[in-house]
Structure formats: C-alpha cells, structure tokens
C-alpha positions in Angstrom: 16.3 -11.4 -26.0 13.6 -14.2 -26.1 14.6 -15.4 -22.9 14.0 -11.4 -21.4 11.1 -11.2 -22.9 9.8 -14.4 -21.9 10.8 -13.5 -18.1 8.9 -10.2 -18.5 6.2 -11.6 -19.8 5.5 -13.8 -16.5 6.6 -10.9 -13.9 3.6 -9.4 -15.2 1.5 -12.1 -15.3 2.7 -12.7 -11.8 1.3 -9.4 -10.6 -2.0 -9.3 -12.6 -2.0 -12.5 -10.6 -2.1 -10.7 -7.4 -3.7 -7.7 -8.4 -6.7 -10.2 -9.6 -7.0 -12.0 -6.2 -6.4 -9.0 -4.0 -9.1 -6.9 -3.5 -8.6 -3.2 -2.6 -10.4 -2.0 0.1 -10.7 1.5 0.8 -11.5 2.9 4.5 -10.9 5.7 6.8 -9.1 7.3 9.8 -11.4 10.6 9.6 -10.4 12.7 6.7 -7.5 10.8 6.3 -8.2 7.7 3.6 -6.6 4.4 3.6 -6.5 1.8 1.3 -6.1 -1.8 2.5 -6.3 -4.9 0.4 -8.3 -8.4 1.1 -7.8 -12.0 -0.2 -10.9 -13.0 -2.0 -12.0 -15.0 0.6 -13.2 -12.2 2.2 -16.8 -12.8 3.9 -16.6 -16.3 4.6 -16.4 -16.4 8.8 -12.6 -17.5 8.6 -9.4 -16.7 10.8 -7.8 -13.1 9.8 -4.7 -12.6 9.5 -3.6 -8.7 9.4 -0.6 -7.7 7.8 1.4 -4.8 8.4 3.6 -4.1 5.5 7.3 -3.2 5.6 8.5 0.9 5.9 7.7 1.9 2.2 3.8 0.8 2.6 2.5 -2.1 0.8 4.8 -4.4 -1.1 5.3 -7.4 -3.6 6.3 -9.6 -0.2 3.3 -8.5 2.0 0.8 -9.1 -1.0 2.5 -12.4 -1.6 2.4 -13.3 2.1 -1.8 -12.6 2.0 -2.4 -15.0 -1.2 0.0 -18.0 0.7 -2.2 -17.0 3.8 -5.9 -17.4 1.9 -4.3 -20.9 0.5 -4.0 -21.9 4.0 -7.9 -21.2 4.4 -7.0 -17.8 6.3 -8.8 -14.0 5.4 -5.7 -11.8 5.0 -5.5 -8.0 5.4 -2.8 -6.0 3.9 -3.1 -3.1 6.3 -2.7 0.7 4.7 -0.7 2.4 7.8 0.7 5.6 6.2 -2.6 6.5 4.2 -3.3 7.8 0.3 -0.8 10.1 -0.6 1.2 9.4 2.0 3.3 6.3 0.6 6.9 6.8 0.7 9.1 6.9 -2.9 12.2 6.2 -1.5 14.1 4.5 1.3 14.6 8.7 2.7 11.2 9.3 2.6 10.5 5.6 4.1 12.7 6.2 6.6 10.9 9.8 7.5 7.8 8.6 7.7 8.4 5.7 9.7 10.7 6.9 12.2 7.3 9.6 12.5 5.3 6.3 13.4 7.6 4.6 15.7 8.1 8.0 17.9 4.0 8.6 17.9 3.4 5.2 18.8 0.2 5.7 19.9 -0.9 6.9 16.1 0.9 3.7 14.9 -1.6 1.2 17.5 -4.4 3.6 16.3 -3.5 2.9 12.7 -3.3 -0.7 13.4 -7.0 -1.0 15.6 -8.7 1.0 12.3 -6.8 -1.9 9.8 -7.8 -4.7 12.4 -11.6 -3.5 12.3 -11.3 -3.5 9.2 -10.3 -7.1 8.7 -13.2 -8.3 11.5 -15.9 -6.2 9.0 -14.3 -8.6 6.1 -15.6 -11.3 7.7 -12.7 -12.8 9.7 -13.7 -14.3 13.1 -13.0 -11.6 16.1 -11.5 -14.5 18.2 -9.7 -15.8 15.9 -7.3 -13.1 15.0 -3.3 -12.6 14.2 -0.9 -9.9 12.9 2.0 -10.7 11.5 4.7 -7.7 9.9 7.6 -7.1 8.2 10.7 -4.6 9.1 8.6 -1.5 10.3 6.1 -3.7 10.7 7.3 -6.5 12.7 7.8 -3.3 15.2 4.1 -2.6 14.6 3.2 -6.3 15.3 4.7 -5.8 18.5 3.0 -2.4 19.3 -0.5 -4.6 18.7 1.2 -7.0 21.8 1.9 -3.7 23.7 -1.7 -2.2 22.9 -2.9 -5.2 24.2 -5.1 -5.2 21.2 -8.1 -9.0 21.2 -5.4 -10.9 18.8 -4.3 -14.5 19.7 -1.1 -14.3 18.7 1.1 -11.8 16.6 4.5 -12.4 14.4 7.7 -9.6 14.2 9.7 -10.4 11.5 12.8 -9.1 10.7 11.0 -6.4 13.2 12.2 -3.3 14.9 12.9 -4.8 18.7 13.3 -1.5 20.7 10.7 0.7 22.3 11.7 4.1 24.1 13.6 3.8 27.1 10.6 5.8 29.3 8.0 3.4 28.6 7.2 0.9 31.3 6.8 -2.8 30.8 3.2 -4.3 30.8 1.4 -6.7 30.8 1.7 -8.8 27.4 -1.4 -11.3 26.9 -1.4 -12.2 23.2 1.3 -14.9 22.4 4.7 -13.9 20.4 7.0 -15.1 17.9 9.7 -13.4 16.7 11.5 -14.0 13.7 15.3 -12.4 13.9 18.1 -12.3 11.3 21.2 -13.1 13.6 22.6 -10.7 11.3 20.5 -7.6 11.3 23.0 -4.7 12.3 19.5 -2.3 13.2 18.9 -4.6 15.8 21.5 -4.4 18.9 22.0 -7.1 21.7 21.2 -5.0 24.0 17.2 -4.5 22.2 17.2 -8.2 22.3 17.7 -8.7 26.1 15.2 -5.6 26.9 12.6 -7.4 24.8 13.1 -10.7 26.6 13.0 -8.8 29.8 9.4 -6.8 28.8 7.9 -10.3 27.6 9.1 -12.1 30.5 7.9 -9.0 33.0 4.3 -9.0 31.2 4.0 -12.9 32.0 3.7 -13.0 27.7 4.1 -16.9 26.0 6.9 -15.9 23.4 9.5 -17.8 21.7 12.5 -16.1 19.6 13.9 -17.9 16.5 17.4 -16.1 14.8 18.3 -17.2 11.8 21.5 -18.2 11.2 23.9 -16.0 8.1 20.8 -13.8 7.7 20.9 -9.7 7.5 17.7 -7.3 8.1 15.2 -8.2 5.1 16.3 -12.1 4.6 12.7 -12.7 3.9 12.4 -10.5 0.8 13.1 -12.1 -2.7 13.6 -8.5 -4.2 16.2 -8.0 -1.3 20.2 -8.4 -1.7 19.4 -9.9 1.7 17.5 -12.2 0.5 18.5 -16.3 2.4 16.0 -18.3 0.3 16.6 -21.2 2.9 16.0 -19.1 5.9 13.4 -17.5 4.2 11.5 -20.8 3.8 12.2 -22.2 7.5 10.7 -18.5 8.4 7.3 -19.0 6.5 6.9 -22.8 8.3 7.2 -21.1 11.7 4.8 -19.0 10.8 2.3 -20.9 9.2 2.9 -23.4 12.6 2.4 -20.8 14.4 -0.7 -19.9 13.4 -2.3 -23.3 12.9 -1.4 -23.5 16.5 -3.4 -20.1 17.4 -6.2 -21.1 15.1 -6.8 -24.7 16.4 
C-alpha cells in the first residue's frame, strides 16, 4: 500500500511538474477558441518547435515532448487543433473528429497556420521553425509540408501516410523525416510507396526511418505499444534532426 501510494504521490508531482512549466495560451480561429500551451521560455527570440498532438487533443506525451524540447534551448507549442469543447473523450469520438480533419484538409492546414502564428507571436524566430506530430498529427505534420507552410523542416511520427487519391503531387520545400513503426497495421505498403513517390515528385529532402518490432503508438509510454528502445532511438532522430535545421 506504501509502495502505491508512494507511486501516486510522484504521478502527480510529475504533472504539477508540467502543468507548472507549461503555460496555457488561449487564442482564436474566429468564434471558435483554442487553447495552446507554451514552454516557459516563451519570449526569448529562440527556434519554435510546433507540436501537433495525437487524435484525442493534447496529451501526457505531447506535453512531455515540449518540456524535453525547451531543455534543448527550443520554444515549444502544443498546438489546440480541435478547439474548447471540442476535445474528444474517447477513442470513438477521437476517431470522429479526426477522420473530420483529415477529409477537410484544408481546415486541418488552416488549424495548423493559426497554432504556427501563434508560436512566432511567442517569440520563436520565423526562420527558424519546425513541426513535429504524433499519430493524427504526424498526418498533420505532413499537411504543413503539403501547405507549403515557411517551416524548415517538419517530423511525422507514427503519422497517418495517405492523402486522397485525387489530390496531385506538389512541390514539397520544407525538409522531412518520417518516423514509422514497421509494424503499424493503419499504415499500408502501398501509402508508403505513394509517399516516396509525392516527396520524390516535389523534389522534397526526406529521409524515412521504420522501426524495427514496433506497432502504431511505439512512442507512447501510456501505450501497450509502447518499445522504450525504439522509442528512445525515435527522440535522437529527432532532436538530430532539428539541431541540423536549426544550425
């Protein structure tokens, strides 16, 4: 009992932890509200890093992700896609509201520009800019590519790798990584080679790491997916990745 306690005890701490150097940030798409949340670094002419939050809105893993990225001297932006009142109880409704997203995609990039602005007003350097997302929003990650949105460089991982079959291939000038589970069974080959197909036709600098004995959310401690070792070699790619874009 002790021991439970003892545990619960520092789960808590650990959020008030987060909740203390997070700072919520409230703005808007007209009447629609959104609440985003900044690193406390916020204001000090820095590289940004957005992020874009898995399908049921901001979680444990995306807040976790902005306090490792403000260690690493970067502002980070949790970004607030689906709005207030809007965030999803269950993995139904998650998957409602998201599917809603991908299929308007054009609302999603809109969603994404507002959080982006957002993270520029918070002092992050406008030239020095990255999105990185998880699950629904690796898939947005690649829709800020797509938009063809003033970011240096943007990160899917464990993303969503298919776009509809009647959009056309584009140019792609921000530079990619994608992180992929070799074992996620929402991603098909067949997305795979149509996303190496749109990169290579828009001329894009992209590289594509799988990760071996690893299903959809391997990155997520909460997950039963969860490959702590992958999970680690995933966050070094990343943070290389960016020192590389920020250099």
């Amino acid at each position: 009992m002790r021991n439970i306690l003892c545990l619960a005890v520092a789960i808590l701490a650990g959020f008030t932890t987060i909740a203390q150097q997070l700072k919520p940030v409230r703005y808007s798409d007209g009447a629609q509200q959104l609440a985003g949340m900044v690193t406390n670094n916020a204001g000090k002419k820095l590289p940004g890093v957005l992020i874009l939050p898995a399908w049921k809105g901001p979680d444990e893993e995306a807040k976790a992700a902005a306090l490792a990225l403000a260690k690493q001297g970067y502002i980070a932006f949790v970004a607030d896609i689906y709005g207030v009142g809007n965030i999803p109880s269950d993995n139904a409704a998650a998957s409602k509201i998201a599917g809603q997203y991908k299929q308007d995609y054009k609302a999603y990039q809109h969603r994404i520009l507002l959080a982006l602005e957002q993270l520029k007003k918070e002092g992050a350097l406008p030239d020095k800019i990255a999105v990185i997302g998880y699950c629904f929003g690796g898939s947005g990650a690649l829709e800020a590519a797509r938009a063809g949105f003033p970011v240096v460089g943007i990160v899917s991982i464990h993303g969503g790798l298919a776009k509809s079959a009647d959009r056309e291939n584009a140019a792609l000038s921000t530079k990619i990584l994608i992180e992929n589970p070799a074992d996620d069974q929402s991603v098909q080959p067949e997305d795979l080679h149509k996303l190496v197909t749109e990169m290579n036709d828009g001329k894009a600098d992209w590289q594509i790491i799988t990760y071996a004995h690893s299903k959809h959310t391997f990155t997520d401690p909460k997950s039963p997916d969860y490959n702590a070792v992958m999970a680690k070699r995933a966050w070094q790619h990343t943070l290389m990745f960016l020192k590389e874009l920020f250099q």
